[in-house]
C-alpha atoms as one frame of an Amber mdcrd trajectory, in Angstrom:
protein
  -9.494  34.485  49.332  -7.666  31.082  49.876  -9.638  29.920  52.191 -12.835
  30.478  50.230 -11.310  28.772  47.010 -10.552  26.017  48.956 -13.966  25.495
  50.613 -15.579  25.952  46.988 -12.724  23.365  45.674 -14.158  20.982  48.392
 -17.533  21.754  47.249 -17.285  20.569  43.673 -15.407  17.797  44.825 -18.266
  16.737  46.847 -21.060  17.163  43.594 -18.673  15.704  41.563 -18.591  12.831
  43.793 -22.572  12.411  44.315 -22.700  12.700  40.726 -20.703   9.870  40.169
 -22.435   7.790  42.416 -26.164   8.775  41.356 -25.069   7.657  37.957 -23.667
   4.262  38.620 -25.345   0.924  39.872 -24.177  -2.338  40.237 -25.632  -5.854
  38.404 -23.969  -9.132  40.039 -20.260  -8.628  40.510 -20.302  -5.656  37.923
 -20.541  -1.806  37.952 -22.090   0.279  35.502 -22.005   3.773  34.605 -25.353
   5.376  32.949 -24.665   7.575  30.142 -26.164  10.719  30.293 -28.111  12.478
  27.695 -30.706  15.571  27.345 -34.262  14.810  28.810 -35.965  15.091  25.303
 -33.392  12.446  24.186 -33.659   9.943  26.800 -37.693   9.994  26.424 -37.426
   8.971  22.794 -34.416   6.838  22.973 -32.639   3.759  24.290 -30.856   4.518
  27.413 -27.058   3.458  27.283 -24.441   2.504  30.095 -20.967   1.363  30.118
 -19.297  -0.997  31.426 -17.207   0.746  34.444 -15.447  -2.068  36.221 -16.193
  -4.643  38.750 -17.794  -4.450  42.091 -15.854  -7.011  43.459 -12.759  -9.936
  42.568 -14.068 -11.632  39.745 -12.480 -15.218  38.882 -13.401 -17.454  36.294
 -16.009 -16.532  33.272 -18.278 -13.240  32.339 -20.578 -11.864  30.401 -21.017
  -8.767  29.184 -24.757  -8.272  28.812 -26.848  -6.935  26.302 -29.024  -4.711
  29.021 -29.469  -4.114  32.076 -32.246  -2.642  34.348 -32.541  -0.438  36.765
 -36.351   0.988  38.321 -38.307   2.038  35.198 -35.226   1.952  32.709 -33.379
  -0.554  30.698 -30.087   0.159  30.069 -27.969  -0.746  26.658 -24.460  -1.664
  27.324 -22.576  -0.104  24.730 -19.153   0.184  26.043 -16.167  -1.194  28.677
 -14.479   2.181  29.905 -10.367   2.334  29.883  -8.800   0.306  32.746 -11.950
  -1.423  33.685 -10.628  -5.020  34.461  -6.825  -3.841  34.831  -5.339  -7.238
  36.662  -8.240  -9.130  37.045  -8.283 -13.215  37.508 -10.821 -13.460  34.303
 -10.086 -16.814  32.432 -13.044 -15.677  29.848 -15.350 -12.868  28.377 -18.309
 -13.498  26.054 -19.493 -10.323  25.010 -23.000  -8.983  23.770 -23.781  -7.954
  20.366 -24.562  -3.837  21.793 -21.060  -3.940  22.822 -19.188  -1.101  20.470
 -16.311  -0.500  22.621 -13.746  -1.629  24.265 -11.699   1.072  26.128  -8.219
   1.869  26.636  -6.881  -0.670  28.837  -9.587  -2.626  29.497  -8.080  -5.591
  30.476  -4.580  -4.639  30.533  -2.644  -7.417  32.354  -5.069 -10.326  32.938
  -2.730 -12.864  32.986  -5.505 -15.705  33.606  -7.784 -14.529  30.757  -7.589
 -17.887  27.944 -10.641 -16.661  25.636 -12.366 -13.630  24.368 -15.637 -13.967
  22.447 -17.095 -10.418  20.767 -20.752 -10.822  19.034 -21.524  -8.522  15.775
 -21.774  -4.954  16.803 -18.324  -4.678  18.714 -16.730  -1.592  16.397 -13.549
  -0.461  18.343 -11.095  -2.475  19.855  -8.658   0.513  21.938  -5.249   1.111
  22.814  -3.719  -1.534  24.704  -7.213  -3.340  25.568  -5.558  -6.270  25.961
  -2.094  -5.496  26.457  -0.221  -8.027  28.451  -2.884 -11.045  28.437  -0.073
 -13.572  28.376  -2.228 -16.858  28.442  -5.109 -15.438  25.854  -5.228 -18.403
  23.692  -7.949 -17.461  21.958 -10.121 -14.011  20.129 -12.841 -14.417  17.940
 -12.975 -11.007  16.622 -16.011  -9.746  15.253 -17.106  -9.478  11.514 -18.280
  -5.618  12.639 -14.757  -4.413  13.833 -13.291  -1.959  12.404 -10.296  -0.346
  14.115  -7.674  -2.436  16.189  -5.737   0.032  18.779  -1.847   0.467  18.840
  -0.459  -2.301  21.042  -4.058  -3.936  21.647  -2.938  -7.274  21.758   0.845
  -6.647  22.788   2.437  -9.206  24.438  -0.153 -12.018  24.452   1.884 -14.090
  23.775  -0.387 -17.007  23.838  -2.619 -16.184  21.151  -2.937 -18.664  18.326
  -4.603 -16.882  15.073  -6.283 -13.819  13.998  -8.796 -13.789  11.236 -10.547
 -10.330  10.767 -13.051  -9.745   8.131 -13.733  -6.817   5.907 -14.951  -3.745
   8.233 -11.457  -3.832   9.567  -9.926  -0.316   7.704  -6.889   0.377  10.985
  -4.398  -1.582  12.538  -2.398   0.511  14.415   1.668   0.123  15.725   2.563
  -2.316  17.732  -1.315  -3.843  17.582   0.136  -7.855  17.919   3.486  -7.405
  19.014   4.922 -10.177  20.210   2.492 -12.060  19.819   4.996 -15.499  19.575
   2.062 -18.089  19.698   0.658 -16.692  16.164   0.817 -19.304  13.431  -2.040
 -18.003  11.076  -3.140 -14.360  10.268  -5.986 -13.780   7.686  -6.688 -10.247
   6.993  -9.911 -10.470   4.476 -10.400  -6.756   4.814  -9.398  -3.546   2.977
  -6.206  -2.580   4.951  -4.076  -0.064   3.094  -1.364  -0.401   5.437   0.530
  -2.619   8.113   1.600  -0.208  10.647   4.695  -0.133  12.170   5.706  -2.892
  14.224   2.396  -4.831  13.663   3.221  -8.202  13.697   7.338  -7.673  15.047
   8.260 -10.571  17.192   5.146 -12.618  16.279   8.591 -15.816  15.822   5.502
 -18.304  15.084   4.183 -16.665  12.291   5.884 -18.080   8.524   3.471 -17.272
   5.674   1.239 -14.260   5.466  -1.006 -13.103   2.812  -1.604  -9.089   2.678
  -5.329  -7.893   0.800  -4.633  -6.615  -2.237  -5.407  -2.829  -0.928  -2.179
  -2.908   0.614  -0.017   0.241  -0.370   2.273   0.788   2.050   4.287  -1.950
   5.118   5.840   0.225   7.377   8.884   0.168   9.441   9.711  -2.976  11.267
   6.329  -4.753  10.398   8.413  -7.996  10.851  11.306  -7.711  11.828  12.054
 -10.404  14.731   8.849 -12.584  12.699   9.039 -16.317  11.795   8.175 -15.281
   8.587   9.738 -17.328   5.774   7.249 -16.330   2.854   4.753 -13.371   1.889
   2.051 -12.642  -0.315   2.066  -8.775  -1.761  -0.559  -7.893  -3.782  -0.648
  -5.261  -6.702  -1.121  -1.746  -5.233   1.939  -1.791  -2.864   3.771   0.852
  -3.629   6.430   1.307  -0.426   8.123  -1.114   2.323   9.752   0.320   4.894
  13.100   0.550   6.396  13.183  -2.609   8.639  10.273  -4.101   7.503  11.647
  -7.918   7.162  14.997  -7.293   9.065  16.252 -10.266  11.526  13.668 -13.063
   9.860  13.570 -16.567   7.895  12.254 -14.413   4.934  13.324 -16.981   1.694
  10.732 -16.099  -0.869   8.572 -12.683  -1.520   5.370 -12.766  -4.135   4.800
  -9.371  -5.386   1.938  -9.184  -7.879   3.267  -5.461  -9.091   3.792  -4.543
 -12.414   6.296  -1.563 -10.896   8.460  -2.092  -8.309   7.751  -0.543  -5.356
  10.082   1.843  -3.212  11.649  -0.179  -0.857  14.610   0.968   1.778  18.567
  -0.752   1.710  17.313  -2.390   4.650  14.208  -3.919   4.341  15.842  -7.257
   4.897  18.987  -7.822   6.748  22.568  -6.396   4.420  23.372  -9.091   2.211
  20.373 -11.075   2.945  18.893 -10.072  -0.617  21.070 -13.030  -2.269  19.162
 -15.387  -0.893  15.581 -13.957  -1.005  13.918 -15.228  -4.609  11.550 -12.186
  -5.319   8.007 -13.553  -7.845   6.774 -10.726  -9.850   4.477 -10.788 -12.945
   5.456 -12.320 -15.986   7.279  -9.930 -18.253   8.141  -7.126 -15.414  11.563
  -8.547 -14.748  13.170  -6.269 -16.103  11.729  -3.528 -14.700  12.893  -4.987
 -10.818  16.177  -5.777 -12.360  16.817  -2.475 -13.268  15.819  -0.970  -9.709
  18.839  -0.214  -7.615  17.373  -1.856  -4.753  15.487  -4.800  -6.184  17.870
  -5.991  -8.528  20.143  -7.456  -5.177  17.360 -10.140  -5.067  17.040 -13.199
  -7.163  13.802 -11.974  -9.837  11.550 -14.378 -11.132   8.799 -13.341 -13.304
   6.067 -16.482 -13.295   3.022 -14.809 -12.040
């Protein structure tokens, strides 16, 4: 019985292989992996393919493109797979606007890479895409994203700014930390959180302004920042424990009536005294009387 599982085991090795292989092709110095769909759908639709890695060492620039072509088909490149270009000498990726993904991974570790460009379209920025890209000096994100990955941009510790627009509704943990090169952050979208550990260790970064949908900034969020001064908007309603801990935090505009829950050690113990705290005009009593927020010096001029 062994020996027969083990010849059929070798078997569907072997198709899985060929399969594989029937279903990939290679453009220039890149491989490419058709996506397969049913036969009625690929008669009435554009055919896609992802990105699966390269074919051989790649230095310098790329581009991702928008198609590519095989015998009788054109192929829509819709996607980078996870681990793709994993160490690779890139020092630059323009990207095409059918581009909606970009995998786990990606480009975990491409210590060359100085400049990403996405094009409208990109959707999903993954896990860890970019994990480790110590000299990327420069993203232009796309207006289209809308989630950023836990740790996507983790360590890269080059990067400069970040300015996403208002399809952005996830940033998940960890998505720019330590990112120590980050001076300015403008989130024009309709976040309702900053996830744990989002911007920790970003020691460049002073001033931030959060949207206004804002509800919640979880734990550590900042701790280890630059941050000297933030901008909350109205609908915050919790900050977590260790949300500002170990940071240059002097001054903290909060444009909420109520105040919101906030842990004992949001800021460093004893740290409070020297924090001024701007609320709206005629709610300082109301953050006077909070056990927490009364430890900070209240100023109601907004």
């Amino acid at each position: 019985m062994d020996k027969y599982m083990t010849k059929f085991s070798v078997l569907a090795l072997c198709l899985f292989i060929t399969s594989i292989t029937c279903n990939a092709f290679t453009r220039g110095p890149i491989r490419y992996q058709k996506v397969e769909v049913p036969l009625i759908t690929a008669l009435f639709e554009e055919r896609e393919a992802i990105v699966y890695g390269p074919d051989q060492e790649i230095t310098g620039d790329i581009e991702i493109p928008q198609n590519v072509s095989t015998t009788l088909t054109n192929w829509k490149v819709t996607s980078i797979r996870e681990y793709a270009f994993q160490n690779c000498k890139l020092t630059g990726i323009k990207l095409a606007p059918a581009l909606r993904t970009i995998g786990r991974y990606a480009f975990q570790d491409c210590a060359n890479l100085k400049k990403v460009e996405t094009s409208r379209g990109l959707k999903f920025i993954e896990a860890s895409a970019f994990y480790g890209c110590r000299n990327l000096e420069t993203f232009i994100f796309a207006e289209s994203v809308k989630l950023i990955g836990e740790h996507a941009f983790h360590n890269c510790e080059s990067l400069k700014e970040v300015i996403l627009y208002d399809e952005v509704s996830s940033i998940r943990e960890c998505a720019f930390y330590n990112c120590r090169s980050l001076t300015k952050v403008e989130l024009n979208c309709p976040l309702t959180e900053i996830s744990v550990g989002c911007f920790s260790f970003c020691s460049s970064l002073k001033e931030i302004k959060l949207p206004d949908s804002v509800r919640k900034i979880g734990q550590d969020a900042f701790n280890y920042s630059g941050l000297e001064t933030i901008y909350i908007g109205s609908r915050i309603k919790e900050i977590d424990y260790g949300a500002f801990t170990s940071t240059n935090l002097h001054t903290i505009y909060i444009n909420c009536p109520n105040p919101p829950e906030a842990s004992g050690y949001m800021v460093n113990y004893g740290a409070e005294k020297f924090i001024t705290v701007h609320v709206p005009k005629g709610c300082k009593g109301s953050y006077q009387q909070h056990q927490y927020w009364r430890t900070f010096n209240i100023v109601d001029d907004l």
